[in-house]
N, CA, C and O atoms as a printed pandas DataFrame, in Angstrom:
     atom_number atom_name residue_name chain_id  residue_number  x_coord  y_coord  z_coord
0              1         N          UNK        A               1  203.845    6.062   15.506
1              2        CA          UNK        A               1  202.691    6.593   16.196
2              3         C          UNK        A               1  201.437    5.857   15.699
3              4         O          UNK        A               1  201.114    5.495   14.568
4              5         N          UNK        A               2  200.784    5.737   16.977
5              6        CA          UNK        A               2  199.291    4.131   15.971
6              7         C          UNK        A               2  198.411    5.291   15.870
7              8         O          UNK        A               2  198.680    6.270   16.567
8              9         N          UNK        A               3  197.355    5.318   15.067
9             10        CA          UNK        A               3  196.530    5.888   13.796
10            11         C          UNK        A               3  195.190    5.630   15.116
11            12         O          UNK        A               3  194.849    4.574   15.648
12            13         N          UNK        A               4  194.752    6.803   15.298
13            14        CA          UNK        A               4  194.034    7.221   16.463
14            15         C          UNK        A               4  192.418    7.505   15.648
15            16         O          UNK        A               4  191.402    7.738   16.303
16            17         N          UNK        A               5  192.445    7.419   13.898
17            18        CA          UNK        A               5  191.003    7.663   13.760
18            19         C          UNK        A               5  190.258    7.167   14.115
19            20         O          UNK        A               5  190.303    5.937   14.155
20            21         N          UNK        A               6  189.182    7.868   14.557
21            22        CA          UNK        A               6  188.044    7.102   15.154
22            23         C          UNK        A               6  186.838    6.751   13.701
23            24         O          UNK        A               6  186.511    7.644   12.919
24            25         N          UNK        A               7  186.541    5.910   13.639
25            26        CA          UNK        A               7  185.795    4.848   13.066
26            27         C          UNK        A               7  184.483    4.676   12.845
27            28         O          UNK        A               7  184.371    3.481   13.118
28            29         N          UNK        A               8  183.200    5.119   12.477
29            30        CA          UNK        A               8  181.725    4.382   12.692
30            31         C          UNK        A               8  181.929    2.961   11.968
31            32         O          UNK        A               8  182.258    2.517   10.869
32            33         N          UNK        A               9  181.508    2.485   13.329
33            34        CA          UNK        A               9  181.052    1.033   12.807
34            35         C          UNK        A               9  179.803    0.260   13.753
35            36         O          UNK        A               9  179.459    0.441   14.921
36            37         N          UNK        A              10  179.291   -0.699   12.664
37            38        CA          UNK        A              10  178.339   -1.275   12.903
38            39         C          UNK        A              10  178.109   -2.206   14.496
39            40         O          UNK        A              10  179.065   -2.548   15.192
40            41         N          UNK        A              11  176.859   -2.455   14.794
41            42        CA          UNK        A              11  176.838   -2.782   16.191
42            43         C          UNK        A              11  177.713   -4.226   16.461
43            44         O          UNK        A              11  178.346   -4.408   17.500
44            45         N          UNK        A              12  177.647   -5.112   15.468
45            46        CA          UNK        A              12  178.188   -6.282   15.810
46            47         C          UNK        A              12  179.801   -6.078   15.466
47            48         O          UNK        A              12  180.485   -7.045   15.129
48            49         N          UNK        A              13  180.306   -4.845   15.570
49            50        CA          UNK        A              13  181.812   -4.798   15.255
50            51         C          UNK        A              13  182.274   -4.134   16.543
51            52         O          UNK        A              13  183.451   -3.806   16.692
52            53         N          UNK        A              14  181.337   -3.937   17.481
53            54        CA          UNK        A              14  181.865   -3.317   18.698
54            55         C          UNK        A              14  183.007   -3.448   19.266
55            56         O          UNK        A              14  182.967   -4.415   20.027
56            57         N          UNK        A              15  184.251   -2.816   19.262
57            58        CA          UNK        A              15  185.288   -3.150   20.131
58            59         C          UNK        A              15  184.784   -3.428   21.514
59            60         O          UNK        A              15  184.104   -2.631   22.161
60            61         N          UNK        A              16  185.224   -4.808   21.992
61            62        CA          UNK        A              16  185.419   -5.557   23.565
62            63         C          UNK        A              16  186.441   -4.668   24.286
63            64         O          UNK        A              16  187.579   -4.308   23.984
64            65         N          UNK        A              17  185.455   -4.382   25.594
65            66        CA          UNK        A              17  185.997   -3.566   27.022
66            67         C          UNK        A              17  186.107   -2.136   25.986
67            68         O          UNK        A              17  186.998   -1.389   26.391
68            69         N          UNK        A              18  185.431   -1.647   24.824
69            70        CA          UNK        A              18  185.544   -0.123   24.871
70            71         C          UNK        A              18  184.640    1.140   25.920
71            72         O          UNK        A              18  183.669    1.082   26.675
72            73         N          UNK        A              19  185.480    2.117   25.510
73            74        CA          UNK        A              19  185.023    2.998   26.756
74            75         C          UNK        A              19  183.942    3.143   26.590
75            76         O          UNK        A              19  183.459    2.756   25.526
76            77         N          UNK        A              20  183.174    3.725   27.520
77            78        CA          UNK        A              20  181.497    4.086   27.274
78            79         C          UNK        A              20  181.413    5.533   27.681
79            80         O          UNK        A              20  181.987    6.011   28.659
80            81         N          UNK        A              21  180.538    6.272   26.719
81            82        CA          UNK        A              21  181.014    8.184   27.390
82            83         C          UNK        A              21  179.420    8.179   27.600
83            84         O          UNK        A              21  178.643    7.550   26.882
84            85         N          UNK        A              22  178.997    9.103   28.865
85            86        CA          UNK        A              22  178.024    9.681   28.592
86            87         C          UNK        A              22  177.691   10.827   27.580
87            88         O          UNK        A              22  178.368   10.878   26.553
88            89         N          UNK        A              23  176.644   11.807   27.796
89            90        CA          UNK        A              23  176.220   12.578   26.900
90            91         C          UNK        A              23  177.039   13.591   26.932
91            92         O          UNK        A              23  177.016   14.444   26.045
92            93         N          UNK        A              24  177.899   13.640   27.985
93            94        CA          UNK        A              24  178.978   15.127   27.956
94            95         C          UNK        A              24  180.385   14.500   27.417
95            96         O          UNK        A              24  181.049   15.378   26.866
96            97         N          UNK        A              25  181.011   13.250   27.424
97            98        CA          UNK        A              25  181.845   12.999   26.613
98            99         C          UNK        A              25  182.333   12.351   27.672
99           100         O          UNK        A              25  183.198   11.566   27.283
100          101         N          UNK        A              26  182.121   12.291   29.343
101          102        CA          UNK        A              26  182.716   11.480   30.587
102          103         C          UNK        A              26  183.228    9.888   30.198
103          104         O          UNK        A              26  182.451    9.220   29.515
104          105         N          UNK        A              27  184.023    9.514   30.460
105          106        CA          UNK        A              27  184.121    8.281   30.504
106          107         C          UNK        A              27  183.568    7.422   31.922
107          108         O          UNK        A              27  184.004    7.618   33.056
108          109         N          UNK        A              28  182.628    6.548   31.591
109          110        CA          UNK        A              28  181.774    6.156   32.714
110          111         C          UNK        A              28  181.530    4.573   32.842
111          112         O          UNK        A              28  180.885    3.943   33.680
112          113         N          UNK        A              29  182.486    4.016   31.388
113          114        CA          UNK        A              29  182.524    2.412   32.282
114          115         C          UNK        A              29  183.612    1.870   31.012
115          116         O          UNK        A              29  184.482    2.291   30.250
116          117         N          UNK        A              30  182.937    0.732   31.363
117          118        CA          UNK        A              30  183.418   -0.077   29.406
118          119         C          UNK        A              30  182.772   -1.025   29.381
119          120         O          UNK        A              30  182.465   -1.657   30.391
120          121         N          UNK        A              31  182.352   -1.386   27.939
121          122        CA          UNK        A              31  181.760   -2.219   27.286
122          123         C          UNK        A              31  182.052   -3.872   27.769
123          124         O          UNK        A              31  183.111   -4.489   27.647
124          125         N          UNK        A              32  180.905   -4.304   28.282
125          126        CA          UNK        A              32  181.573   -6.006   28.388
126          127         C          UNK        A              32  181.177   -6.875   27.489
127          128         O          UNK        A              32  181.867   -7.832   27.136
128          129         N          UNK        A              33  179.823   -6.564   26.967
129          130        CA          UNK        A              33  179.243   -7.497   26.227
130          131         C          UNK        A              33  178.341   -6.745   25.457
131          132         O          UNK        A              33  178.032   -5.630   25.878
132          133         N          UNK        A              34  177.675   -7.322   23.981
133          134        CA          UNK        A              34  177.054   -7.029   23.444
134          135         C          UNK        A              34  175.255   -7.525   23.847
135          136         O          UNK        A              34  175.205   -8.673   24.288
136          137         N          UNK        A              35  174.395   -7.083   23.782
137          138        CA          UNK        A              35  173.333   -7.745   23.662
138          139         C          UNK        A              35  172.229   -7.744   22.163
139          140         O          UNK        A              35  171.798   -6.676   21.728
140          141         N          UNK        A              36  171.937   -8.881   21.606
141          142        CA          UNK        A              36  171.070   -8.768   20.677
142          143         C          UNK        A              36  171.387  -10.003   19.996
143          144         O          UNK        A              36  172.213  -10.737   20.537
144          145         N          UNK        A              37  170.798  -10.403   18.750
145          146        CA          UNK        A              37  170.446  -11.187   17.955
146          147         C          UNK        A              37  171.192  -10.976   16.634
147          148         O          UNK        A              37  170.554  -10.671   15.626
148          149         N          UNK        A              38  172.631  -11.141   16.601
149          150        CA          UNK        A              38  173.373  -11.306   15.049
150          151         C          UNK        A              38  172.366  -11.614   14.269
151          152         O          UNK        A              38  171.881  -10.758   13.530
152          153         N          UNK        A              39  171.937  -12.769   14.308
153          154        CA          UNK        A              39  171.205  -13.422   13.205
154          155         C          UNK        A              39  170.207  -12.750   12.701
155          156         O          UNK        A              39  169.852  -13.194   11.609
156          157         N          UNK        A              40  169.588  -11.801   13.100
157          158        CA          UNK        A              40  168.284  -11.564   12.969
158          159         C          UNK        A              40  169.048   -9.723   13.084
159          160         O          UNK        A              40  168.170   -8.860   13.121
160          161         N          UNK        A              41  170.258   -9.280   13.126
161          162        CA          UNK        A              41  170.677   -7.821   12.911
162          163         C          UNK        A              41  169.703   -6.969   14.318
163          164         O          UNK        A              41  169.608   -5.748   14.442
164          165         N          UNK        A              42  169.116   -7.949   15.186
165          166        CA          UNK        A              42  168.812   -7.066   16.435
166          167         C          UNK        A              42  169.578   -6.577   17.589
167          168         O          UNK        A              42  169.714   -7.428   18.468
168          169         N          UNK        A              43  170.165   -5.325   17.846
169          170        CA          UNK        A              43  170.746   -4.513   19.051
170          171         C          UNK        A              43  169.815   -4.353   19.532
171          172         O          UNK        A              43  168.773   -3.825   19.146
172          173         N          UNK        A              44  170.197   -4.945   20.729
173          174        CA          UNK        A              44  169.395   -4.553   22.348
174          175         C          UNK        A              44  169.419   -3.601   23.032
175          176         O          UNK        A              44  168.539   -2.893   23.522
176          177         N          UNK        A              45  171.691   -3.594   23.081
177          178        CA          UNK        A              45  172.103   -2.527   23.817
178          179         C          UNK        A              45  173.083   -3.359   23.880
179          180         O          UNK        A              45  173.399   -4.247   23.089
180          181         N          UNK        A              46  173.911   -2.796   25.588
181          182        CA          UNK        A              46  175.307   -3.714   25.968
182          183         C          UNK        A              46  175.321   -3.503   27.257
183          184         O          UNK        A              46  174.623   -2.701   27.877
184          185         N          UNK        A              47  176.363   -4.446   27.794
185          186        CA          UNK        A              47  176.589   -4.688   29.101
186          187         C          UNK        A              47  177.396   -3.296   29.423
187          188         O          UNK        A              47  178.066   -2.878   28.478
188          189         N          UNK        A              48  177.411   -2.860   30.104
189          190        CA          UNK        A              48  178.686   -1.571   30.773
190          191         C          UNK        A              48  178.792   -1.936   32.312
191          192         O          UNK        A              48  177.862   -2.074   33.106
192          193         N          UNK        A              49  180.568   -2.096   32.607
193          194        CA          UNK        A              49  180.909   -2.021   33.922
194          195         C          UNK        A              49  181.255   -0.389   33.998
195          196         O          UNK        A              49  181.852    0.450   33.323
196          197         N          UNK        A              50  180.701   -0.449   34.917
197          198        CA          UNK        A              50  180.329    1.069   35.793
198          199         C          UNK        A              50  182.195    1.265   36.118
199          200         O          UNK        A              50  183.038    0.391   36.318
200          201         N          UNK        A              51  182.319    2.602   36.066
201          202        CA          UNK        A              51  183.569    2.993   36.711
202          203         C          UNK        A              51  183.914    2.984   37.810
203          204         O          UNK        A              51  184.877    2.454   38.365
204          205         N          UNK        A              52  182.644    3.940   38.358
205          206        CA          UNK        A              52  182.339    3.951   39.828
206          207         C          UNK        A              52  181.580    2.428   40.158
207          208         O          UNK        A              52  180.577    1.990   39.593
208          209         N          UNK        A              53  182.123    1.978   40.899
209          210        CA          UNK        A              53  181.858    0.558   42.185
210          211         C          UNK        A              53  181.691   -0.264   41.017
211          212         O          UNK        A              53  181.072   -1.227   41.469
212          213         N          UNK        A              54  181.897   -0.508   39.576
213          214        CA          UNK        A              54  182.417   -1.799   38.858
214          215         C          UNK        A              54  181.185   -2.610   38.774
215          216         O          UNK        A              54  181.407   -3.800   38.550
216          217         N          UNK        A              55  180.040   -2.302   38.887
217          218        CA          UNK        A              55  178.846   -1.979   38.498
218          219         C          UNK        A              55  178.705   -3.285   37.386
219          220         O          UNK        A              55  179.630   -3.124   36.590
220          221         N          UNK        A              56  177.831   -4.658   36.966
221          222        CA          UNK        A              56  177.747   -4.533   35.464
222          223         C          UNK        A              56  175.914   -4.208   35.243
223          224         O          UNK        A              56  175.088   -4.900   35.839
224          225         N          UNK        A              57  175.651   -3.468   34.636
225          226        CA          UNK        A              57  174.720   -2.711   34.158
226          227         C          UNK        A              57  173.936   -2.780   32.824
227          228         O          UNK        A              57  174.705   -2.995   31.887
228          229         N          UNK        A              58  172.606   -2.660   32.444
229          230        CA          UNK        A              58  172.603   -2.932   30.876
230          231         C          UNK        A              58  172.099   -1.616   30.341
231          232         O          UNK        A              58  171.177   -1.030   30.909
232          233         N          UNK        A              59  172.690   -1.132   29.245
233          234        CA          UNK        A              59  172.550   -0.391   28.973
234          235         C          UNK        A              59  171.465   -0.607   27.478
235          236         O          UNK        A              59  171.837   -1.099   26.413
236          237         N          UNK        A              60  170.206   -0.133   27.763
237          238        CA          UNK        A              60  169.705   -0.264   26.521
238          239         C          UNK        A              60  169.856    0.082   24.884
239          240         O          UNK        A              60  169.995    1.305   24.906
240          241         N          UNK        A              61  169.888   -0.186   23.970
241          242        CA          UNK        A              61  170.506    0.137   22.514
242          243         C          UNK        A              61  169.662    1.552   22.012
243          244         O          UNK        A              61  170.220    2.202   21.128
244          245         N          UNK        A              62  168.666    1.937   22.407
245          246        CA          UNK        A              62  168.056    2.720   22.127
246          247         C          UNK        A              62  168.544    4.586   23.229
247          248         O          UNK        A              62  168.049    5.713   23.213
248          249         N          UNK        A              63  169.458    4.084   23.832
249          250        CA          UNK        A              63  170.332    5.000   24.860
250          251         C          UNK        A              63  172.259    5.147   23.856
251          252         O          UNK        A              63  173.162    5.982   23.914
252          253         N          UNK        A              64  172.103    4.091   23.217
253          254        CA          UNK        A              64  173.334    4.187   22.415
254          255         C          UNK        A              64  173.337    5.355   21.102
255          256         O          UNK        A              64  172.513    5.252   20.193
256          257         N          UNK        A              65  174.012    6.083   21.120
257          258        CA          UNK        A              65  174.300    7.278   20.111
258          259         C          UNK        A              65  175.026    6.647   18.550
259          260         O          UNK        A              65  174.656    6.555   17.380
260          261         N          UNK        A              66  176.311    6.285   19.384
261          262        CA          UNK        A              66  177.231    5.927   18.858
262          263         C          UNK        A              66  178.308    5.187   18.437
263          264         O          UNK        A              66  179.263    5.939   18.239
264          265         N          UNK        A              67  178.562    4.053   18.219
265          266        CA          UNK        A              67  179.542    3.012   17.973
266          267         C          UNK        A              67  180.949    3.495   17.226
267          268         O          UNK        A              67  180.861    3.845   16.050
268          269         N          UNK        A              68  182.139    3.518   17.832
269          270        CA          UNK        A              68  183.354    3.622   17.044
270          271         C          UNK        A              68  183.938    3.052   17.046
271          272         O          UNK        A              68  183.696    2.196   17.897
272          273         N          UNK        A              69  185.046    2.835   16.375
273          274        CA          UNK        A              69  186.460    2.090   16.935
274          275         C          UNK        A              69  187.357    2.627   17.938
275          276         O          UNK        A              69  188.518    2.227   18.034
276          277         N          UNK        A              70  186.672    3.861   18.976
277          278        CA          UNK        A              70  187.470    4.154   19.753
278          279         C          UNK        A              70  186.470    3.967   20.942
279          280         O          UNK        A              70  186.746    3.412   22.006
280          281         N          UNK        A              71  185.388    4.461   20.635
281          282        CA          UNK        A              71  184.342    4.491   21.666
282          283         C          UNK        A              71  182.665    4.100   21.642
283          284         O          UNK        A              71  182.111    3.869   20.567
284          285         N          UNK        A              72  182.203    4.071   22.454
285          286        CA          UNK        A              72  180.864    4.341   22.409
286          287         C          UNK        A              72  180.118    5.419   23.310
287          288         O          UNK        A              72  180.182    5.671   24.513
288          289         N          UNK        A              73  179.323    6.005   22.164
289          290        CA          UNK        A              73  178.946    7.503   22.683
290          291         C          UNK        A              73  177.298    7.013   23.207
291          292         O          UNK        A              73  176.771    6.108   22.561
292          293         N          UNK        A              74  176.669    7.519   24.164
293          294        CA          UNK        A              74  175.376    7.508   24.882
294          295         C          UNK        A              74  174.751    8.955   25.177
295          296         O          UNK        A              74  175.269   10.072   25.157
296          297         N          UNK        A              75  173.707    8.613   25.402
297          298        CA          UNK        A              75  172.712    9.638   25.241
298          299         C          UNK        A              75  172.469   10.250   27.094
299          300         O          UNK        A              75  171.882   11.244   27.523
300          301         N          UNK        A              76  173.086    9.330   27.688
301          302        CA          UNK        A              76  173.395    9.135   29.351
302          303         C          UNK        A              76  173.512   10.705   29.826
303          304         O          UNK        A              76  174.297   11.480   29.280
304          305         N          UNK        A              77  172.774   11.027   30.740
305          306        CA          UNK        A              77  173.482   12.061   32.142
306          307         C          UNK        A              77  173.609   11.150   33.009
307          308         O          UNK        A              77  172.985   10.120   33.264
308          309         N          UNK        A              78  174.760   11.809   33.554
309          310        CA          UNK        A              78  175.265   11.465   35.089
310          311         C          UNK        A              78  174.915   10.265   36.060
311          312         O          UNK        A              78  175.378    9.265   36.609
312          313         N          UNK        A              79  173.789   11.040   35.899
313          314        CA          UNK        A              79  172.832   10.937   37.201
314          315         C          UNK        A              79  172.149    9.449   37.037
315          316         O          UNK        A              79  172.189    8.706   38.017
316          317         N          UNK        A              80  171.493    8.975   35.772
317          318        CA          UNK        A              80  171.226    8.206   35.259
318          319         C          UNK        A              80  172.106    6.261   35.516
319          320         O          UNK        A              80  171.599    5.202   35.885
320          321         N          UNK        A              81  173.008    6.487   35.253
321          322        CA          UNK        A              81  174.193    5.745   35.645
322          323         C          UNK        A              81  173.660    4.502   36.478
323          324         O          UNK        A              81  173.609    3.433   35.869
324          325         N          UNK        A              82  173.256    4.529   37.810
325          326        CA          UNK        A              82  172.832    3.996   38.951
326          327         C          UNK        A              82  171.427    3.154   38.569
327          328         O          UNK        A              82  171.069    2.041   38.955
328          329         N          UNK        A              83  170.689    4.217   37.558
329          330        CA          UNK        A              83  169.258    3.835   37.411
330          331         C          UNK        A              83  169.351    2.591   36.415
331          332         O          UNK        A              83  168.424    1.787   36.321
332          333         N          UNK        A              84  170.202    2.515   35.885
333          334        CA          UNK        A              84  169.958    1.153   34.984
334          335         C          UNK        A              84  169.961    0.191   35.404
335          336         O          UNK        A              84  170.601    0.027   36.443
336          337         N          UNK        A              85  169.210   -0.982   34.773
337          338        CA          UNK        A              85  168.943   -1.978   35.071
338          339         C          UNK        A              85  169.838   -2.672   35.379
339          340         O          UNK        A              85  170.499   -2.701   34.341
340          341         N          UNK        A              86  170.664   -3.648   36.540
341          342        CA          UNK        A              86  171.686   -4.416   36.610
342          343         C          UNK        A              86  171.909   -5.910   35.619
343          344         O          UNK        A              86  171.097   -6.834   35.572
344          345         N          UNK        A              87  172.737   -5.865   35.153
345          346        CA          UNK        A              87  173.198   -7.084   33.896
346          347         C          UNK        A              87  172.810   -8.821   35.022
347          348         O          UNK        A              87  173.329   -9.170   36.083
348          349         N          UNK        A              88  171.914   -9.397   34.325
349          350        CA          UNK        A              88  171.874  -10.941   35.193
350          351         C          UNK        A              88  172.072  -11.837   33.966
351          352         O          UNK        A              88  171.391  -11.783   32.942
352          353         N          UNK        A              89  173.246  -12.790   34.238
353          354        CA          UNK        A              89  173.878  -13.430   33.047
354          355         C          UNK        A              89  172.584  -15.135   32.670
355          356         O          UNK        A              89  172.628  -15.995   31.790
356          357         N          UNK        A              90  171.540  -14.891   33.940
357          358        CA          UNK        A              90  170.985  -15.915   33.648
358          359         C          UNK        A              90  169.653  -15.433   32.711
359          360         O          UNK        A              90  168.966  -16.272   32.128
360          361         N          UNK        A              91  169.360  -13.896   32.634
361          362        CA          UNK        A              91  168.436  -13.973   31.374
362          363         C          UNK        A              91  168.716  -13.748   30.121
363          364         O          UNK        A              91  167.916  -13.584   29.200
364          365         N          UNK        A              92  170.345  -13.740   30.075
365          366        CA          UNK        A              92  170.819  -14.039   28.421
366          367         C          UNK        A              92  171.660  -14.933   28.445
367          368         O          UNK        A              92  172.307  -15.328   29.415
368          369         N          UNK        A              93  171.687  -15.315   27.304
369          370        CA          UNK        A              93  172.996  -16.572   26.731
370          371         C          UNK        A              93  173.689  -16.341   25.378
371          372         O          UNK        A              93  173.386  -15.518   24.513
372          373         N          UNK        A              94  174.542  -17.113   25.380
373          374        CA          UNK        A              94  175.426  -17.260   24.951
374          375         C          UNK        A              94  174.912  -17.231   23.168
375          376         O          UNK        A              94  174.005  -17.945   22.738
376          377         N          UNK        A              95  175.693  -16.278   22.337
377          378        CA          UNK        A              95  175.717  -16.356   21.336
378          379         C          UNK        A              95  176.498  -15.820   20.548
379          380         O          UNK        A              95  176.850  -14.648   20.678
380          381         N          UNK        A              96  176.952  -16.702   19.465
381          382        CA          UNK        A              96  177.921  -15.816   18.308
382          383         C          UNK        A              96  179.314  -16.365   18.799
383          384         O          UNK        A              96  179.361  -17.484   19.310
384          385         N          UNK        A              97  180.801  -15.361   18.608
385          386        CA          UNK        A              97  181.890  -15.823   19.104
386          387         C          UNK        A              97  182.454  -15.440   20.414
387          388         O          UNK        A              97  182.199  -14.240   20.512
388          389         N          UNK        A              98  182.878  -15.696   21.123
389          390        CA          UNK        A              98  183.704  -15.046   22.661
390          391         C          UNK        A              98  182.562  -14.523   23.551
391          392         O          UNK        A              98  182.691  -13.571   24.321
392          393         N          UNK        A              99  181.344  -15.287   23.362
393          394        CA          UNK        A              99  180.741  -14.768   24.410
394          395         C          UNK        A              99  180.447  -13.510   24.177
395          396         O          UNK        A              99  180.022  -12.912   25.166
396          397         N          UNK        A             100  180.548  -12.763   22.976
397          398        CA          UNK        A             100  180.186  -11.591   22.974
398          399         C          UNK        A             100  178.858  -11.245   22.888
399          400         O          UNK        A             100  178.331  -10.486   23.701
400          401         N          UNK        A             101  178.183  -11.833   21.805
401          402        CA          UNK        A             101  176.670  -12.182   21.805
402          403         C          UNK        A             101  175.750  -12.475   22.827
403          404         O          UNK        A             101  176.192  -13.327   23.598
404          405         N          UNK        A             102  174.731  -12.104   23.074
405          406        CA          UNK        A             102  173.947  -12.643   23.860
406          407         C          UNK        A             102  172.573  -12.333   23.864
407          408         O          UNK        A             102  172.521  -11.125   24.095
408          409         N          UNK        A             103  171.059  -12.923   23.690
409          410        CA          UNK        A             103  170.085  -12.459   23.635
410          411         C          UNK        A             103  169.243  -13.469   24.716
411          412         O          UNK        A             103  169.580  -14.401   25.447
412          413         N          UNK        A             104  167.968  -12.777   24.417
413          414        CA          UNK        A             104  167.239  -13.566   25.148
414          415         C          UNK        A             104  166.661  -14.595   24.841
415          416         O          UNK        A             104  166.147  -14.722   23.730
416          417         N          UNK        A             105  166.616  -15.811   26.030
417          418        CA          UNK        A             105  166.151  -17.300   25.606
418          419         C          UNK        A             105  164.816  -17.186   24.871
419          420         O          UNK        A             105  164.600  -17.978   23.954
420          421         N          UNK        A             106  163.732  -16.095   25.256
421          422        CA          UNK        A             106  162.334  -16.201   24.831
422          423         C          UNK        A             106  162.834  -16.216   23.102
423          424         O          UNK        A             106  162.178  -16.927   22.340
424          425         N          UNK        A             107  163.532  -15.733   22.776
425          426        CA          UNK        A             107  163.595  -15.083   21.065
426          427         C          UNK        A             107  163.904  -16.423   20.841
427          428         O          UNK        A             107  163.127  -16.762   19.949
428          429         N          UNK        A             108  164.587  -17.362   21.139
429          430        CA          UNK        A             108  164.494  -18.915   20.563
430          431         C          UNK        A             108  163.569  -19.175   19.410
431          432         O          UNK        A             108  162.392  -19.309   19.745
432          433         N          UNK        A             109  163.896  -19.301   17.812
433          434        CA          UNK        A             109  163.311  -19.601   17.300
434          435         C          UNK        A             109  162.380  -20.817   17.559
435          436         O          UNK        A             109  162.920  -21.453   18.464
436          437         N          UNK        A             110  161.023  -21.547   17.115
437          438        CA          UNK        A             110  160.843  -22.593   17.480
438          439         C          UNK        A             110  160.217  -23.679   16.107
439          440         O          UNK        A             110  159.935  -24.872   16.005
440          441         N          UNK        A             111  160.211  -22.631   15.316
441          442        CA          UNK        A             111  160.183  -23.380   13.665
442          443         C          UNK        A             111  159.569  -21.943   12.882
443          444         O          UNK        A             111  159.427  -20.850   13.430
444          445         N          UNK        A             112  159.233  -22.307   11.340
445          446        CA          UNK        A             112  159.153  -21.057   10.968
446          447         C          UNK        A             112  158.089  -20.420   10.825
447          448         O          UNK        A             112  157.830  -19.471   10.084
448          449         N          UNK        A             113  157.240  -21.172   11.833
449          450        CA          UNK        A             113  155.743  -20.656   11.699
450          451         C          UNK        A             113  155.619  -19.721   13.036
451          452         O          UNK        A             113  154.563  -19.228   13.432
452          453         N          UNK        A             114  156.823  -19.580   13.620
453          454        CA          UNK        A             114  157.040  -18.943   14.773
454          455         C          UNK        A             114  156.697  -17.430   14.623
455          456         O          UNK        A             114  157.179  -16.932   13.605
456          457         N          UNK        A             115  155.938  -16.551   15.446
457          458        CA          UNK        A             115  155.067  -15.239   15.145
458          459         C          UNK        A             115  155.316  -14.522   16.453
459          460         O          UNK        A             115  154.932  -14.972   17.533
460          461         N          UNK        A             116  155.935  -13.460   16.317
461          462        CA          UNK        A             116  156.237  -12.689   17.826
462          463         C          UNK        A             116  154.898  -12.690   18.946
463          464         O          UNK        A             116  153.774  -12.608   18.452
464          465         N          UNK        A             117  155.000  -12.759   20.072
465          466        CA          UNK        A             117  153.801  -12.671   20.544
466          467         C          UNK        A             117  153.500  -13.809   20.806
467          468         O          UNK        A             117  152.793  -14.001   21.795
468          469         N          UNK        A             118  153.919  -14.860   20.044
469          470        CA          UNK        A             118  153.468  -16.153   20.581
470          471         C          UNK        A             118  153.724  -16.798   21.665
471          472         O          UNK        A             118  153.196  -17.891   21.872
């Protein structure tokens, strides 16, 4: 029988394609991708394909509850679902391993005199 504990773990340990629950415990998509900055320990949030119509969606990190090794828990009603912003693969790229990573081009370091805002 495989060992069903569920896990807290950190954002960059996210299990790939895990479920995504809203705030009542629904299962309402799965995880495709991570968004944020390894290097720099910044969560954005993550990609979620929608259950309903397969949706990919971004879900902001500040809507995330919870990270496990079984799931990820959200702060989400229902209703909400639809309202998120739709995932466009051309304002993030590629970072880290498998494509899991991804932030935005603006955060491009550009040397170290580099100052947010700039």
């Amino acid at each position: 029988m495989p060992d069903e504990t569920e896990i807290p773990l950190a954002w960059t340990a996210m299990p790939y394609r895990a479920p995504v629950l809203d705030k009542h415990g629904a299962h309402v998509g799965t995880a495709e991708s991570l968004l944020g900055d390894e290097a720099r320990d910044i969560f954005h949030g993550i990609v979620v394909k929608l259950e309903e119509g397969k949706q990919l969606r971004e879900l902001p990190g500040a809507r995330v509850t919870r990270i496990t090794s079984l799931a990820i828990y959200t702060d989400l009603d229902p209703a909400e679902l639809e309202g998120l912003e739709p995932y466009e693969d051309e304002r993030w790229f590629h970072l880290g391993w498998g494509g899991l990573f991804r932030k935005r081009p603006q955060w491009e370091e550009e040397g170290p005199e580099r100052k947010l805002g700039d």
